[in-house]
C-alpha positions, 0 to 999 in steps of 0.5 A, a space after each residue: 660870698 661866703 654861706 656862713 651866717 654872720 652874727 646877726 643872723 645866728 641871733 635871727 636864726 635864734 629868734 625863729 626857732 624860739 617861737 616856732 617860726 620860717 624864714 618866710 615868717 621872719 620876713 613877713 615881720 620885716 616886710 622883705 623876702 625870705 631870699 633878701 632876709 637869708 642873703 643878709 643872715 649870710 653876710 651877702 646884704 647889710 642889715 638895716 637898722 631899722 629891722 631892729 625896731 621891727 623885730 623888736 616889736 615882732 617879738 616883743 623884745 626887751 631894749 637890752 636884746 634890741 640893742 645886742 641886735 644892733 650891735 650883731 648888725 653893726 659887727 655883721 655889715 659887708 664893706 665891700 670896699 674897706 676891710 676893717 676886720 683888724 680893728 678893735 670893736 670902739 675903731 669900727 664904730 668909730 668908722 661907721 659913724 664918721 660914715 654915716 654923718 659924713 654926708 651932714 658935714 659942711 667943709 670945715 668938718 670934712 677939712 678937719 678929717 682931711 687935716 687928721 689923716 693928712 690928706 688932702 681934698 682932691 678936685 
């Protein structure tokens, strides 16, 4: 994996230095360690969610920084399995969101993919 930070970790990395703080402080906030935190600023772990309501809070962020934050962890997310790195911004969210509700879909919805990708269920 690569050292490089990834966008939402030049967004952390931002933060820390605008208040004076360690990695270490940062992951106190999100209740992680300083290694896990650094290993997701370099793209070699995923961003949850919900650490933009903990950074939110922690530094007192307005909704429109919050929500630039969770656009840097959607464009910061490994797919270890998928590279979608040539797809425009709207067809990666587009994936991630089929993702993330595919396991609430019934059979017809999931039937429905199926049918628009034209495959077909295997087993």
């Amino acid at each position: 994996m690569s050292s490089k930070l990834t966008v939402f970790g030049r967004i952390t990395r931002k933060l820390r230095v605008e208040h004076d703080e360690y990695l270490r402080d940062m992951a106190m906030h999100l209740g992680v360690t300083p290694a896990y935190l650094s290993a997701v600023e370099r793209g070699q772990r995923n961003p949850p969610y919900e650490w933009v309501g903990l950074l939110q809070e922690a530094y007192d962020l307005p909704f429109s920084s919050a929500e630039y934050i969770k656009k840097a962890m959607t464009e910061s997310r490994i797919y270890n399995k998928l590279d979608i790195s040539h797809l425009d911004d709207d067809d990666k969210r587009l994936i991630e969101t089929v993702v993330e509700y595919l396991p609430m879909f019934d059979d017809a919805k999931r039937e429905t993919l199926y049918s628009l990708t034209g495959q077909r269920k295997r087993g």
